[in-house]
C-alpha positions, -999 to +999 in steps of 0.1 A: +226-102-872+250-075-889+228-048-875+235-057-841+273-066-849+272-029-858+252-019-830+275-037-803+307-025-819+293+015-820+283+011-785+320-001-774+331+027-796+311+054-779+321+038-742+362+040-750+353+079-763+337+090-731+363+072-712+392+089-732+376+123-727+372+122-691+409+109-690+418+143-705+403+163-678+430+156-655+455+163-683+439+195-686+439+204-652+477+196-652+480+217-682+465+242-672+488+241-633+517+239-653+509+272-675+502+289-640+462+297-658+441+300-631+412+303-650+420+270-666+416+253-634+389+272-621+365+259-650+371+225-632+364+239-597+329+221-579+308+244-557+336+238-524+368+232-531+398+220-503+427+239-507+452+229-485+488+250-483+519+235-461+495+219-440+468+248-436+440+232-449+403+253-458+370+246-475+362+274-504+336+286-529+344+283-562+351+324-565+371+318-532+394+290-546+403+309-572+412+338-558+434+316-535+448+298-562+455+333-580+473+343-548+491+315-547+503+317-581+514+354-576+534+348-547+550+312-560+553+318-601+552+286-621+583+270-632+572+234-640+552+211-628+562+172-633+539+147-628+545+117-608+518+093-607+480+103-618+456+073-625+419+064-608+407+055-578+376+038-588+353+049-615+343+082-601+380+101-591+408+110-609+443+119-594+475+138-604+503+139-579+538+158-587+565+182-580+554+218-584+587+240-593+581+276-586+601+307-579+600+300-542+608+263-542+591+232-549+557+218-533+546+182-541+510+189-554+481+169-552+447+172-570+418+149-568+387+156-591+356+134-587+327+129-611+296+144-605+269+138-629+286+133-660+317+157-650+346+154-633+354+184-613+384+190-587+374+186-548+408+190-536+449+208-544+471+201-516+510+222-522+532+208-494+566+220-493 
């Protein structure tokens, strides 16, 4: 009986672990906007990524997102970036949603990330002005 006390209560230990990590993906992801570190998002990227800027929307590789991203970046440097609401939708996506301060204003930025596999990687950044 005490083996499967322990057995239950390392199981439930192990479940709230995973859960907490893939929590802090999206805080990475945020981190990582807020820093301006491309890079650091990239690592997230999935294959095709949906960038969309002040309503132009595009499908990319994830080479091509990043080089948008980059561009982005260069052209709108990174103030701050203050999260609004982030949370689930379901047990397969994760969501940040803030105000992106940068030297040319501020967008309201949206990421989604969805889990594939065991991963969660990012699907979609909207910046709308």
């Amino acid at each position: 009986m005490k083996k499967l006390y322990k057995n239950v209560f390392f199981t439930i230990l192990l479940t709230f672990s995973v859960l907490a990590v893939k929590a802090q993906v999206i805080e990475d992801v945020v981190n990582n906007i807020r820093a301006g570190n491309v890079p650091g998002v990239a690592k997230y990227f999935d294959n095709s990524v949906t960038i969309t800027i002040n309503g132009t929307q595009s499908i990319y590789s994830k080479t091509q997102a990043e080089m948008v991203l980059k561009d982005f970046f260069i052209r709108n440097q990174v103030k701050d970036f203050d999260v609004k609401q982030s949370g689930t939708a379901g047990t397969t996506s994760r969501f940040a949603i803030g105000n992106l301060a940068t030297s040319n204003g501020t967008y309201q930025l949206y990421v989604v990330m969805k889990q594939k596999d065991v991963n969660f990687l990012l699907q979609e950044i909207r910046f709308e002005k």
